[in-house]
mmCIF file as Biopython writes it, N, C-alpha, C and O atoms, coordinates in Angstrom:
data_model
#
loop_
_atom_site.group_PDB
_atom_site.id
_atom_site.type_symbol
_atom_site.label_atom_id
_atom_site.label_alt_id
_atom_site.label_comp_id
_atom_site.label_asym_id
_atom_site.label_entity_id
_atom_site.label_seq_id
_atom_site.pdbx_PDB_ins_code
_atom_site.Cartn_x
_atom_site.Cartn_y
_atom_site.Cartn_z
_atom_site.occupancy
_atom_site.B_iso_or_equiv
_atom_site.auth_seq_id
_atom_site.auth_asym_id
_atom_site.pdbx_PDB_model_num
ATOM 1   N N  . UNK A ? 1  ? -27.144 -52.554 32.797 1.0 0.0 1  A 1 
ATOM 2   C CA . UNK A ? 1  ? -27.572 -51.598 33.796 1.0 0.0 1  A 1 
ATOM 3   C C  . UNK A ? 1  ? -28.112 -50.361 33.085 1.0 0.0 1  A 1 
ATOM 4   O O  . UNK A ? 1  ? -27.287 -49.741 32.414 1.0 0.0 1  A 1 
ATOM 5   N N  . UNK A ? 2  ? -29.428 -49.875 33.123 1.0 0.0 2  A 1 
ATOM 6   C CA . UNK A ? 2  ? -30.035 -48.668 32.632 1.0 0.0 2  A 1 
ATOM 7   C C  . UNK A ? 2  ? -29.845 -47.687 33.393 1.0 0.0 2  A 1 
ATOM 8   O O  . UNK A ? 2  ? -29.924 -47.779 34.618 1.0 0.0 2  A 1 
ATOM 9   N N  . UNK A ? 3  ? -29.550 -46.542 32.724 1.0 0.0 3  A 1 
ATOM 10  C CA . UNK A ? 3  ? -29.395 -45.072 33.730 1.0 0.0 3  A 1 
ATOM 11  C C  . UNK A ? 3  ? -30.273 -44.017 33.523 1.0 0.0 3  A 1 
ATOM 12  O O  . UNK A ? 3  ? -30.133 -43.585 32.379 1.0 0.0 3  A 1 
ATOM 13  N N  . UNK A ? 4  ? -30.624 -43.771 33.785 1.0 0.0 4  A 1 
ATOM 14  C CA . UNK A ? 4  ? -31.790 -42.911 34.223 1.0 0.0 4  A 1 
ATOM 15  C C  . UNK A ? 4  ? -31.515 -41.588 33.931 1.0 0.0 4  A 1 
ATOM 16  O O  . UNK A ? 4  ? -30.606 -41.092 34.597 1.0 0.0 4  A 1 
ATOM 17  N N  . UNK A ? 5  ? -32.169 -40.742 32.947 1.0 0.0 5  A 1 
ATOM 18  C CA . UNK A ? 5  ? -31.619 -39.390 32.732 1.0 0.0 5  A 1 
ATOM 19  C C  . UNK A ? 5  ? -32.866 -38.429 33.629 1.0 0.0 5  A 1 
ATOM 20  O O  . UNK A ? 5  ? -33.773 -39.017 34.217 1.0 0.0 5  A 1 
ATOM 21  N N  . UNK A ? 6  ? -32.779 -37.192 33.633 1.0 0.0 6  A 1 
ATOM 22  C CA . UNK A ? 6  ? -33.524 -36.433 34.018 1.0 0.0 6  A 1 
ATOM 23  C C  . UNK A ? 6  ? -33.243 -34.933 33.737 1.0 0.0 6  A 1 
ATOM 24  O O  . UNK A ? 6  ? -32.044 -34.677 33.624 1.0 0.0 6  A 1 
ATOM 25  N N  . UNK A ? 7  ? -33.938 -34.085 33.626 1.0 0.0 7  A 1 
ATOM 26  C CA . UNK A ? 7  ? -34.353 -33.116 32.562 1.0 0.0 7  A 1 
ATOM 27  C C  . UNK A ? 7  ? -34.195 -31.928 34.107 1.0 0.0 7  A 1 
ATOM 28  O O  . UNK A ? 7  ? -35.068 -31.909 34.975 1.0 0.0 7  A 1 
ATOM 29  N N  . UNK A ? 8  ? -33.342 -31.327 34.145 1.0 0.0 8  A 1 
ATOM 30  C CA . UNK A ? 8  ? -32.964 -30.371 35.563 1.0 0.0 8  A 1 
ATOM 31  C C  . UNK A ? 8  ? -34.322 -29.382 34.930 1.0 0.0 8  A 1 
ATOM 32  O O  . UNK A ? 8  ? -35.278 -29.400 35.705 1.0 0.0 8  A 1 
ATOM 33  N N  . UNK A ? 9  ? -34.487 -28.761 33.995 1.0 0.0 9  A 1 
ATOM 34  C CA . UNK A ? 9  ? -35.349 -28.013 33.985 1.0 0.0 9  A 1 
ATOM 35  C C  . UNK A ? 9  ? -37.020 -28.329 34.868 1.0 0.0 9  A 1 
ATOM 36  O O  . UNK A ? 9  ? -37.762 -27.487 35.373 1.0 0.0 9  A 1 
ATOM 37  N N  . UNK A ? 10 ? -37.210 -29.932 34.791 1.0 0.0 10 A 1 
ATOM 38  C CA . UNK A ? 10 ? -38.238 -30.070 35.172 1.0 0.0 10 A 1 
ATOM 39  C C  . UNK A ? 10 ? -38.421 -30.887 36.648 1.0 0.0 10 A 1 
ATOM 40  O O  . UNK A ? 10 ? -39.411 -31.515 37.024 1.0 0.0 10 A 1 
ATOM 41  N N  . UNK A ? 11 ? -36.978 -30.643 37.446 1.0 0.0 11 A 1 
ATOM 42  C CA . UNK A ? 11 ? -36.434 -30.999 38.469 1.0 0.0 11 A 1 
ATOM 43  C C  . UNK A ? 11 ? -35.333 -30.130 39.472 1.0 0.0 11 A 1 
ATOM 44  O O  . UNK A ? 11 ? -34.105 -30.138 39.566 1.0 0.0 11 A 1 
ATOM 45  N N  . UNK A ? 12 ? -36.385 -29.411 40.139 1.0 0.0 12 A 1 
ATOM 46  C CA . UNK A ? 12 ? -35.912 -27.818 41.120 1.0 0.0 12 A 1 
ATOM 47  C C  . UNK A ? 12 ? -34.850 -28.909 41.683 1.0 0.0 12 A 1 
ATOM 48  O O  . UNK A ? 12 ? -34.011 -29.100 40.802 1.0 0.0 12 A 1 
ATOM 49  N N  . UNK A ? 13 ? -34.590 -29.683 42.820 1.0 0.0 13 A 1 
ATOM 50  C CA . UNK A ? 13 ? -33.846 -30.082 43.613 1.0 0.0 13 A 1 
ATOM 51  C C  . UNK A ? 13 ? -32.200 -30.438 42.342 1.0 0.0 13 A 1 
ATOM 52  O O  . UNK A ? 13 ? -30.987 -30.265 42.459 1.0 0.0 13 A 1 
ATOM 53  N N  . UNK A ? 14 ? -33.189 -31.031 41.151 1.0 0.0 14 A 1 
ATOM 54  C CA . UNK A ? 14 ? -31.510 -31.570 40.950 1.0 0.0 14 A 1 
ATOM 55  C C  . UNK A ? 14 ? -30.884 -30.314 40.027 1.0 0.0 14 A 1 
ATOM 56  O O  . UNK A ? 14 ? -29.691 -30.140 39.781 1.0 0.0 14 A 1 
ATOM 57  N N  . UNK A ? 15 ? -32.180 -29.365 39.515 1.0 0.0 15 A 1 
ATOM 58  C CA . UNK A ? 15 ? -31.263 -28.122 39.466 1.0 0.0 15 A 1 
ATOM 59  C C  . UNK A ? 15 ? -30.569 -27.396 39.606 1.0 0.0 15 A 1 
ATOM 60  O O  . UNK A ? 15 ? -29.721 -27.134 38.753 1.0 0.0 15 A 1 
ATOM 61  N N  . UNK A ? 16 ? -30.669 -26.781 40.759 1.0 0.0 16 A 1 
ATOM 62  C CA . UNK A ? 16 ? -29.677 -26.696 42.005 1.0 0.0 16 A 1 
ATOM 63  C C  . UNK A ? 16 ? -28.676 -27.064 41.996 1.0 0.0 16 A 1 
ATOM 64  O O  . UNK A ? 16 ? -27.739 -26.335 41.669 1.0 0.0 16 A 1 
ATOM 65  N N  . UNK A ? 17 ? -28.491 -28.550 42.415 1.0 0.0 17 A 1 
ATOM 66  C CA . UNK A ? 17 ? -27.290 -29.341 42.467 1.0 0.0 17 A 1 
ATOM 67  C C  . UNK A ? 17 ? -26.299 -29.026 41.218 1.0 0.0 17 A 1 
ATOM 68  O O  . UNK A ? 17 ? -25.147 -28.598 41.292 1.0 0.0 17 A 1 
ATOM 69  N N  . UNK A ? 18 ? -27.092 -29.368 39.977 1.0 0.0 18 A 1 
ATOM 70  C CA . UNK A ? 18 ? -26.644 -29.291 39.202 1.0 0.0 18 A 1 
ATOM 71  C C  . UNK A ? 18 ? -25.526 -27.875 38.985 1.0 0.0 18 A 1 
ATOM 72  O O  . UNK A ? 18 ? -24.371 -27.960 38.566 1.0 0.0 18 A 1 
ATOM 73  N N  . UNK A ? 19 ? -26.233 -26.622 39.394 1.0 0.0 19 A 1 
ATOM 74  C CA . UNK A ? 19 ? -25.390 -25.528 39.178 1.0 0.0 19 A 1 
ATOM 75  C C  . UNK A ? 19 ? -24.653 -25.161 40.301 1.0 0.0 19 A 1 
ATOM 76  O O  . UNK A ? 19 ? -23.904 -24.184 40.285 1.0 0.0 19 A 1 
ATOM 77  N N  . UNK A ? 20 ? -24.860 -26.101 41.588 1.0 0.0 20 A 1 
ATOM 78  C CA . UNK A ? 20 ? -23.561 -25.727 42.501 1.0 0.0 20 A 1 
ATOM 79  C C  . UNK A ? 20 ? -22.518 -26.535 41.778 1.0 0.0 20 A 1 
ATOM 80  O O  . UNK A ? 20 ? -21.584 -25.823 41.412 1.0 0.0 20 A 1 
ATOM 81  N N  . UNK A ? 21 ? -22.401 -27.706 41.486 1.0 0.0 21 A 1 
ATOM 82  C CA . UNK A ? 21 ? -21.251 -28.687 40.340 1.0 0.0 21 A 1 
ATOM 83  C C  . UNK A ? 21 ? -21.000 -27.725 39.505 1.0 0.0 21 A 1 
ATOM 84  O O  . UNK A ? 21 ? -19.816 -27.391 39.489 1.0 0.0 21 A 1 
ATOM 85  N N  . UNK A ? 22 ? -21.863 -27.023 38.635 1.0 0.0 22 A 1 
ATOM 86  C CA . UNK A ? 22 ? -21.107 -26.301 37.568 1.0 0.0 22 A 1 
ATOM 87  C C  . UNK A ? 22 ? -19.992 -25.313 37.460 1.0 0.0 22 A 1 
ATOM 88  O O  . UNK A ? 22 ? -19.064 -25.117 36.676 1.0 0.0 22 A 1 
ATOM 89  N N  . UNK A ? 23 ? -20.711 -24.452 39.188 1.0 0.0 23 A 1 
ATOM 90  C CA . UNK A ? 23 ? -19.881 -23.191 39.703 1.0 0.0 23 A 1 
ATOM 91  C C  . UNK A ? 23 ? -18.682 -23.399 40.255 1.0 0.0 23 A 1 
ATOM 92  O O  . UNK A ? 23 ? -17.703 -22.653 40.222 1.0 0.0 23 A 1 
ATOM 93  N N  . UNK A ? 24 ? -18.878 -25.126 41.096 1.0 0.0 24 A 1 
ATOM 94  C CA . UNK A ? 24 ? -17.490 -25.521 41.619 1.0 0.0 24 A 1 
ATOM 95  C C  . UNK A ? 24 ? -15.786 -26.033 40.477 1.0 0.0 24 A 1 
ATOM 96  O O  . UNK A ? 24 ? -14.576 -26.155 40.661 1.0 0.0 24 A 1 
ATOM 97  N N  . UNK A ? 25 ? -16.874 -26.183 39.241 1.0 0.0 25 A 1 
ATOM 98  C CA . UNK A ? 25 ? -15.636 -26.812 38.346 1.0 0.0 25 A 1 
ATOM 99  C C  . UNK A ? 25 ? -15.513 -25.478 37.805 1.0 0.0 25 A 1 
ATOM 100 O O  . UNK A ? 25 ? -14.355 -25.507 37.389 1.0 0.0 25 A 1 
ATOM 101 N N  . UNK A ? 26 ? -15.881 -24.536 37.592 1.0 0.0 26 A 1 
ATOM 102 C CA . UNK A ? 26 ? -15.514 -23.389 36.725 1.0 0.0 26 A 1 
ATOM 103 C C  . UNK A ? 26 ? -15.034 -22.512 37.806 1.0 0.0 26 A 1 
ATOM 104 O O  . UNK A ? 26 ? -14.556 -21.472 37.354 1.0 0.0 26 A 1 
ATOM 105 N N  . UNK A ? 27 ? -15.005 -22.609 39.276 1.0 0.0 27 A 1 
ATOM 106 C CA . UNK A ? 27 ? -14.034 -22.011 40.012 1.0 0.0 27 A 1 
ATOM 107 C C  . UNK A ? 27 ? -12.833 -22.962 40.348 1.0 0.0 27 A 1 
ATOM 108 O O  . UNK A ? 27 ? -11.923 -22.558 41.072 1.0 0.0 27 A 1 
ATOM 109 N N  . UNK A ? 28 ? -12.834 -24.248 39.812 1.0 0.0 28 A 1 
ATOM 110 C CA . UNK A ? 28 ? -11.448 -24.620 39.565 1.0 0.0 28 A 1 
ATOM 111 C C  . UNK A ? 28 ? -10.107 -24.267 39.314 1.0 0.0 28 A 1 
ATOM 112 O O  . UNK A ? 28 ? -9.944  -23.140 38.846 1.0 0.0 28 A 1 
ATOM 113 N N  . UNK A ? 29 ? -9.035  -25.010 39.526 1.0 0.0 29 A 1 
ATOM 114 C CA . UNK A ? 29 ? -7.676  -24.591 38.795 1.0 0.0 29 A 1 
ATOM 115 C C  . UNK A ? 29 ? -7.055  -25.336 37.414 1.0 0.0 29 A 1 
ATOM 116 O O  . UNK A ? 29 ? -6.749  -26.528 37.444 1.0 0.0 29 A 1 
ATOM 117 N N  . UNK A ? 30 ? -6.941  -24.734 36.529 1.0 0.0 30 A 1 
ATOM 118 C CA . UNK A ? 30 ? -7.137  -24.909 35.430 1.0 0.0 30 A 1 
ATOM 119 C C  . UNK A ? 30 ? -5.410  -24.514 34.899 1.0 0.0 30 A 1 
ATOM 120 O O  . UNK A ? 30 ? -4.842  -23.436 35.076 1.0 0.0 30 A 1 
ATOM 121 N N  . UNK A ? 31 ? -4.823  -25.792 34.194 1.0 0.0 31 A 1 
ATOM 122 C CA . UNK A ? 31 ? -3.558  -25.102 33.378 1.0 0.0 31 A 1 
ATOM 123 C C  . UNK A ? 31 ? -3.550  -25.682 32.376 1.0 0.0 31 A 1 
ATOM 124 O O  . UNK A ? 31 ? -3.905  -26.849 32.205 1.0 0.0 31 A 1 
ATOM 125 N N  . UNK A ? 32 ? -3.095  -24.848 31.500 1.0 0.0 32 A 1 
ATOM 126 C CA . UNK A ? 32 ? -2.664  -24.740 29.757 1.0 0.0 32 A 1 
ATOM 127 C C  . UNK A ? 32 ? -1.942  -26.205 29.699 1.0 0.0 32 A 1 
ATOM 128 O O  . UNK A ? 32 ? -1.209  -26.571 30.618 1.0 0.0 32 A 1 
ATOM 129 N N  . UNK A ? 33 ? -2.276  -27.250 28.221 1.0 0.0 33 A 1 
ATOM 130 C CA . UNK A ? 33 ? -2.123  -27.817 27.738 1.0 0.0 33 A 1 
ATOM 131 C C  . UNK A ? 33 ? -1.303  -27.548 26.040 1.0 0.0 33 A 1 
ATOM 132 O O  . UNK A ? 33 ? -2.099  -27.384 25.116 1.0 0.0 33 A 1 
ATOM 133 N N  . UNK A ? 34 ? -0.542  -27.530 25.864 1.0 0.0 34 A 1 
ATOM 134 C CA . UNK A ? 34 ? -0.583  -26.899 24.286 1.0 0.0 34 A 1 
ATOM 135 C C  . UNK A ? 34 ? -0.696  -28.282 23.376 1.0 0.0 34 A 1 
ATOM 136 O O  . UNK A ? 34 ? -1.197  -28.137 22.260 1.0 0.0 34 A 1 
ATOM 137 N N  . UNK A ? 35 ? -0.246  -29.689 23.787 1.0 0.0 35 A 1 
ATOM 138 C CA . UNK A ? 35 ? -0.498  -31.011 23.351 1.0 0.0 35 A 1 
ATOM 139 C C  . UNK A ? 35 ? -1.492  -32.242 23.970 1.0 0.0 35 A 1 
ATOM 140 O O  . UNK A ? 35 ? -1.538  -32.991 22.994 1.0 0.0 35 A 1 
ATOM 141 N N  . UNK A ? 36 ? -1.893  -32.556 24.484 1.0 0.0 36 A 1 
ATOM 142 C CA . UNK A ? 36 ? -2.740  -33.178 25.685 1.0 0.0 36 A 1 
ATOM 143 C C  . UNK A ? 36 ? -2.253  -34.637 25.104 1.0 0.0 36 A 1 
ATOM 144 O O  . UNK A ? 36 ? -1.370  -34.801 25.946 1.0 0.0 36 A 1 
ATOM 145 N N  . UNK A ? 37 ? -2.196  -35.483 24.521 1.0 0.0 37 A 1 
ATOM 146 C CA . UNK A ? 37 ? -1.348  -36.508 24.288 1.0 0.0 37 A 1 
ATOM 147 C C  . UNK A ? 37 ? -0.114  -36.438 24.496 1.0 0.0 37 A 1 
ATOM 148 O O  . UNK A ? 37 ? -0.043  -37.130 25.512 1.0 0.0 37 A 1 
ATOM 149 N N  . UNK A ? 38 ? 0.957   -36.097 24.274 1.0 0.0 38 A 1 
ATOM 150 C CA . UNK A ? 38 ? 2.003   -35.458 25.035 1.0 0.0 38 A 1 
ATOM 151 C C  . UNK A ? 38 ? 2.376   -35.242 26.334 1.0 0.0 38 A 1 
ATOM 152 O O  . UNK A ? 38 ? 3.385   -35.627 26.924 1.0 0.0 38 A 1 
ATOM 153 N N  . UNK A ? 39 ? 1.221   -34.421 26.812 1.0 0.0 39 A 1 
ATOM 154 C CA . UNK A ? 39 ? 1.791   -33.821 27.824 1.0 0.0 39 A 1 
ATOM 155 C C  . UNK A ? 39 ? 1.069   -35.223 29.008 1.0 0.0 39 A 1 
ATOM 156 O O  . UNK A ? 39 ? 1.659   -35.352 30.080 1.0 0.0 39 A 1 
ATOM 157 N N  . UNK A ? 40 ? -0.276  -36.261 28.696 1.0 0.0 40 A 1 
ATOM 158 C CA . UNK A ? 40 ? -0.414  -37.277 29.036 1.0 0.0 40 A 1 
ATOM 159 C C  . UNK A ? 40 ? 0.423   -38.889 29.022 1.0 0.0 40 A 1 
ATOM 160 O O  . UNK A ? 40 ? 0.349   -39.861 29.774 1.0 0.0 40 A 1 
ATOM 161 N N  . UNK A ? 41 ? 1.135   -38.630 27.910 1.0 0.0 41 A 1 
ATOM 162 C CA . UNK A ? 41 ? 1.845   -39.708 27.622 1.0 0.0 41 A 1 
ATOM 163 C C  . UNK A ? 41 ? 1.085   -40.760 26.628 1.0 0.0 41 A 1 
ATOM 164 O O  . UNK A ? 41 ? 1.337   -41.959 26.507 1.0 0.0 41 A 1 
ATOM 165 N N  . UNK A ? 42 ? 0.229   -40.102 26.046 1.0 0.0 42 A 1 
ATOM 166 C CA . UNK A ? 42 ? -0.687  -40.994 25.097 1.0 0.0 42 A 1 
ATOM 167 C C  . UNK A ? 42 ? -0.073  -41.581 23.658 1.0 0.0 42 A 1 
ATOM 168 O O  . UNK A ? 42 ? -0.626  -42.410 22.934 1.0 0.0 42 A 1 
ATOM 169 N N  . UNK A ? 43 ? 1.074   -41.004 23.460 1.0 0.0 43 A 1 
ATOM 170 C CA . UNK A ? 43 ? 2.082   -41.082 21.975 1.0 0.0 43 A 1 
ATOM 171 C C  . UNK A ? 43 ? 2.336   -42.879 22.272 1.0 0.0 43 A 1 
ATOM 172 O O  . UNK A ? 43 ? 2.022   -43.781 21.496 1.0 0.0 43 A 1 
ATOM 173 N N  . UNK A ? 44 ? 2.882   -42.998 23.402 1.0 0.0 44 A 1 
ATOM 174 C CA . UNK A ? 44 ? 3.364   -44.573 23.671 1.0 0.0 44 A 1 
ATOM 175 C C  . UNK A ? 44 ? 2.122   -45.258 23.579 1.0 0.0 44 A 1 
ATOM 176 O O  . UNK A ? 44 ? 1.949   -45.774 24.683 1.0 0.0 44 A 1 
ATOM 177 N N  . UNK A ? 45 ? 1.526   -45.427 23.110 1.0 0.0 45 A 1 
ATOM 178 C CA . UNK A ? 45 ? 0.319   -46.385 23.167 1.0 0.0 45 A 1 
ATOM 179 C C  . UNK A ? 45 ? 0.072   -47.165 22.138 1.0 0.0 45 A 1 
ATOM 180 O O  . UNK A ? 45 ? -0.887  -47.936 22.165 1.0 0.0 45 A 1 
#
C-alpha cells in the first residue's frame, strides 16, 4: 500500500488542518515521565 505525502506549504486546505492538530496536541495534558520503560512496563519484555 503506497501513501501519499504532501507538502502543507503547497496545500492551504491541509495547512490549516494541519495546525489546528498541532494546537490541539500542544493544548493537551501532558505528565512527567522520569523512566518511560518503567513507568510502561517495557523492562518485562
Amino acid at each position: 500500500m503506497a501513501v501519499k505525502s504532501f507538502n502543507v506549504d503547497e496545500e492551504p486546505e491541509l495547512k490549516q488542518e494541519y495546525l489546528e492538530k498541532i494546537e490541539r496536541i500542544c493544548k493537551g495534558k501532558f505528565r512527567k515521565v522520569n523512566n518511560f520503560s518503567e513507568e510502561f512496563g517495557l523492562n518485562e519484555l
